[in-house]
FITOR-438056 format. One record per residue (C-alpha): x, y, z. Coordinates in steps of 0.5 Angstrom, whole numbers, plus 500, padded with zeros to 3 digits. Layout:
BEGIN
XYZ
...
end
This chain:
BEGIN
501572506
505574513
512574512
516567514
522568518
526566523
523560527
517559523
522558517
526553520
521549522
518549515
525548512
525542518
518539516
519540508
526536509
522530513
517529507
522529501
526524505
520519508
518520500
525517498
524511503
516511501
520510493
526505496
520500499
516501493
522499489
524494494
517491494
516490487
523486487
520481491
514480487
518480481
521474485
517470486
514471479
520469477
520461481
512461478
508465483
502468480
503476482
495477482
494472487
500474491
497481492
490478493
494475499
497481502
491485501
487479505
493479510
492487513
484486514
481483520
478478521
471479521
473484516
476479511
470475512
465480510
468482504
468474502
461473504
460479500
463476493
460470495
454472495
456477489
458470484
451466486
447472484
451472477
451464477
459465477
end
């Protein structure tokens, strides 16, 4: 491997810092992410349904309206 120094080594060191403090900001969010379902666990939300939801929430429409005819489709084939 060529010899790194100089600028190319600052900038490595640049781009390793941004990583590591996006990853410390991706586990705060996980952690604050997990308090609020723990919340609304605790004033009886079911927490499966709840994902479901916000997982439903991030896809288009048409999108959420395929994979709803899809599991439909799914259940009447195996009588559920």
């Amino acid at each position: 491997m060529a010899e790194i120094g100089g600028e190319s080594a600052d900038r490595l060191r640049s781009f390793v810092d941004r990583i590591e403090r996006l990853e410390d900001e991706k586990a705060a969010l996980a952690a604050d992410t997990r308090e609020v379902y723990s919340e609304a666990k605790g004033v009886g939300f079911d927490i499966r349904a709840l994902r479901q939801i916000v997982r439903l929430r991030k896809m288009d429409q048409a999108e959420r309206r395929e994979q709803e005819e899809l599991l439909d489709l799914y259940k009447r084939v195996l009588g559920l």
